[in-house]
C-alpha positions as CSV (number, residue, x, y, z in Angstrom):
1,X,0.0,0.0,0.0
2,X,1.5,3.5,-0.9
3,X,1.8,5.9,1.8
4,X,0.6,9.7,1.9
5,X,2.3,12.4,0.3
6,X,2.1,15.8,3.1
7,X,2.7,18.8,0.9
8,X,3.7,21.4,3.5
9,X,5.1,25.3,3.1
10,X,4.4,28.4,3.8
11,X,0.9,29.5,2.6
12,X,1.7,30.9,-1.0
13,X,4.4,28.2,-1.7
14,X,2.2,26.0,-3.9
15,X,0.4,23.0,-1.8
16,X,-2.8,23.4,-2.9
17,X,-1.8,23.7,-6.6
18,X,1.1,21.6,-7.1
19,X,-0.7,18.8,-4.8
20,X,-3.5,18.6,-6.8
21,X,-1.7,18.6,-9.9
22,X,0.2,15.7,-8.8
23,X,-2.7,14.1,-7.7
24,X,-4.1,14.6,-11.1
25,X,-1.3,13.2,-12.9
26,X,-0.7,10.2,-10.9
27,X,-4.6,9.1,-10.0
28,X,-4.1,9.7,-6.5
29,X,-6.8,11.1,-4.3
30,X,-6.3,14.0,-2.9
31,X,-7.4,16.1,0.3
32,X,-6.9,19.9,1.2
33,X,-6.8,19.8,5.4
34,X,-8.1,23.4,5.3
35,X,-11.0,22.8,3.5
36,X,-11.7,19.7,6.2
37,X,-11.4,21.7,8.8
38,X,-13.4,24.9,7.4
39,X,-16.1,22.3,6.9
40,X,-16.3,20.6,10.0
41,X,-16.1,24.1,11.8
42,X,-18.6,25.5,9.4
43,X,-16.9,28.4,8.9
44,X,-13.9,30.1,7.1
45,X,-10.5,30.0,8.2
46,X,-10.1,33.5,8.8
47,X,-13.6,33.0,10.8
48,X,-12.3,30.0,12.9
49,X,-9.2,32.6,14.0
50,X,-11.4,35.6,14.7
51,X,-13.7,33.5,16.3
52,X,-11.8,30.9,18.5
53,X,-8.1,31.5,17.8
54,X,-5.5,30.4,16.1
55,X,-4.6,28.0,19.0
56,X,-8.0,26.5,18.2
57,X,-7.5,26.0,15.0
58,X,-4.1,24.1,15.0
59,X,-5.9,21.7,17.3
60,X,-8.7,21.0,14.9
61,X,-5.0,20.8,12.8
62,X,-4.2,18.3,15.0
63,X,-7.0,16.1,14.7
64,X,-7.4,15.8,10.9
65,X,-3.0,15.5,11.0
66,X,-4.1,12.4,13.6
67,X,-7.2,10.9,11.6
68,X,-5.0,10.8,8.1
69,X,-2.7,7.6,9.7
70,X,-5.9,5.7,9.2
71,X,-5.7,6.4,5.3
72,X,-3.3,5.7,2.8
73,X,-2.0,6.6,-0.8
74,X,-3.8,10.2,-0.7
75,X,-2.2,13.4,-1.4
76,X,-2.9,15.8,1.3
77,X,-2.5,19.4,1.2
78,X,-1.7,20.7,5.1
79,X,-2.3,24.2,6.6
80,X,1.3,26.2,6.7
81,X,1.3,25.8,10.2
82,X,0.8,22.3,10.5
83,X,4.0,20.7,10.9
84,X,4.9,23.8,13.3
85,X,3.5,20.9,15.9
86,X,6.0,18.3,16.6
87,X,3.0,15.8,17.3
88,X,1.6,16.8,13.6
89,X,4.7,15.8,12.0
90,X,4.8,12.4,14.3
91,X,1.7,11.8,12.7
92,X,2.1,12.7,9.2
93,X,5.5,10.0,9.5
94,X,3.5,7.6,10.7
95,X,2.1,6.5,7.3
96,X,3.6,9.2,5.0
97,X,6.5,11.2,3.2
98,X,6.9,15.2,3.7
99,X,7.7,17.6,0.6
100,X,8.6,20.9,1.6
101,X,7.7,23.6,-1.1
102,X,8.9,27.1,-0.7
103,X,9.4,30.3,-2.1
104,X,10.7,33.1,-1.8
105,X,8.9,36.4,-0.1
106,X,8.8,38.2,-2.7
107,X,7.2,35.2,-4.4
108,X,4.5,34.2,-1.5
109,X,3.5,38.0,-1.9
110,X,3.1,38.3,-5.1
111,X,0.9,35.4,-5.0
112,X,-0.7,36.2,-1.8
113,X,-1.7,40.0,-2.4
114,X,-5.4,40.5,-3.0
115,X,-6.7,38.2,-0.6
116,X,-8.3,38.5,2.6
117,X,-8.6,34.2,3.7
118,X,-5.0,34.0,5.2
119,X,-5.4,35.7,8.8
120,X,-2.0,35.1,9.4
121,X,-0.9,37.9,6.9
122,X,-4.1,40.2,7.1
123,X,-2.5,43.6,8.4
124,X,0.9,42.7,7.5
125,X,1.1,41.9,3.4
126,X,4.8,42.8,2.6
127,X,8.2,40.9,2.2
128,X,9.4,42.1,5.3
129,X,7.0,40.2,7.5
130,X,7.0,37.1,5.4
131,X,10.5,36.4,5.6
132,X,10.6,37.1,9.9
133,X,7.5,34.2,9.7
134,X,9.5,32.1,7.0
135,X,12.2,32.3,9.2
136,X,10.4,31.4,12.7
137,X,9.0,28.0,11.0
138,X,12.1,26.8,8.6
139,X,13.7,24.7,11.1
140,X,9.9,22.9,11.7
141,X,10.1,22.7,8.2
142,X,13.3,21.8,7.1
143,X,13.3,18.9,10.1
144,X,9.7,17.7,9.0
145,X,10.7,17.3,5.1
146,X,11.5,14.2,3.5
147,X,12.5,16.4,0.3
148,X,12.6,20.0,-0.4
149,X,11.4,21.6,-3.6
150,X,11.7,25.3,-4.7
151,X,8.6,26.6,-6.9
152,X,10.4,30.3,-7.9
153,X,10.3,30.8,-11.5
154,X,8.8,27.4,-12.2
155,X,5.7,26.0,-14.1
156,X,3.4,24.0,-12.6
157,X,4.5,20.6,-14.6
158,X,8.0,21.5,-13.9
159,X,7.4,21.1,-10.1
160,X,5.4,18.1,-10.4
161,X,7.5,16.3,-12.2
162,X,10.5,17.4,-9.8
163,X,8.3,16.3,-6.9
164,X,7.7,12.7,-8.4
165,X,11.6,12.9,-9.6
166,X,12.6,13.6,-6.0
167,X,10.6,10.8,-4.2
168,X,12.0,8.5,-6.5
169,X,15.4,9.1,-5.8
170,X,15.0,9.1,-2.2
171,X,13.9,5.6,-2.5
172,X,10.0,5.8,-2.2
173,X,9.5,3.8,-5.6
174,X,6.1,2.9,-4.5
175,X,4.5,6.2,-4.1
């Protein structure tokens, strides 16, 4: 049985796009943990925050990180703060291998700008502020990943097939 693929990064970086791209290419099925949690909350992400806090949130985090060792061979899609959580990354280990996809500030802003659905930026939009926050969560990051991919100045196909390249050679011929 394969195991899980955990797309993590900093929001921006790609997960949602490159993860289901990937999923698409390789029949996989794939699952966005926001958009679990959003629906078993009932509300938006930047809701859930103003609401009951980020703290809060990386529990519900938590639990979905928990529920996917029951599952295998998906491609899952996690928060940005998700593997912040030593326990999160225990769990995503359990039954799964970690790609790290990042960018560059400049890069996350670009694609970030214009939208209001990542509280975690809301108020502070600008390179300066991404990089401190890129900074705080590398080594959670870095220590997480199984692989790391950079998506600056790449298509979309070009990652995917790096990703699937990249497993591969780090000996997880059966995803």
């Amino acid at each position: 049985m394969a195991k899980n693929l955990f797309f993590i990064g900093f929001m921006g970086s790609g997960k949602t796009t490159i993860s289901t791209a990937f999923a698409r290419k390789y029949d996989r099925k794939k699952i966005e943990a926001d958009d679990i949690i959003v629906e078993r909350a009932g509300m938006s992400v930047k809701d859930i925050f103003a609401t009951y806090g980020e703290e809060h949130f990386r529990d519900m985090e938590t639990q979905i990180c928990r529920e996917m060792t029951e599952i295998s061979d998906h491609v899952i899609s996690c928060g940005g703060g998700m593997p912040v959580r030593p326990q999160n990354v225990e769990y995503m280990k359990k039954n799964g291998f970690i790609i790290l996809l990042e960018a560059t500030p400049q890069t996350i802003l670009d694609r970030c700008k214009g939208s209001d659905e990542r509280p975690i930026l809301n108020g502070h939009m600008n390179v300066e502020y991404i990089a401190a926050l890129q900074s705080k969560r590398r080594d959670a990051y870095h220590n997480a990943a199984d692989i790391v991919i950079q998506t600056d100045n790449k298509t979309v196909d070009e990652i995917v097939e790096e990703v699937y390249e990249s497993i591969h050679r780090a000996g997880q011929s059966s995803i």
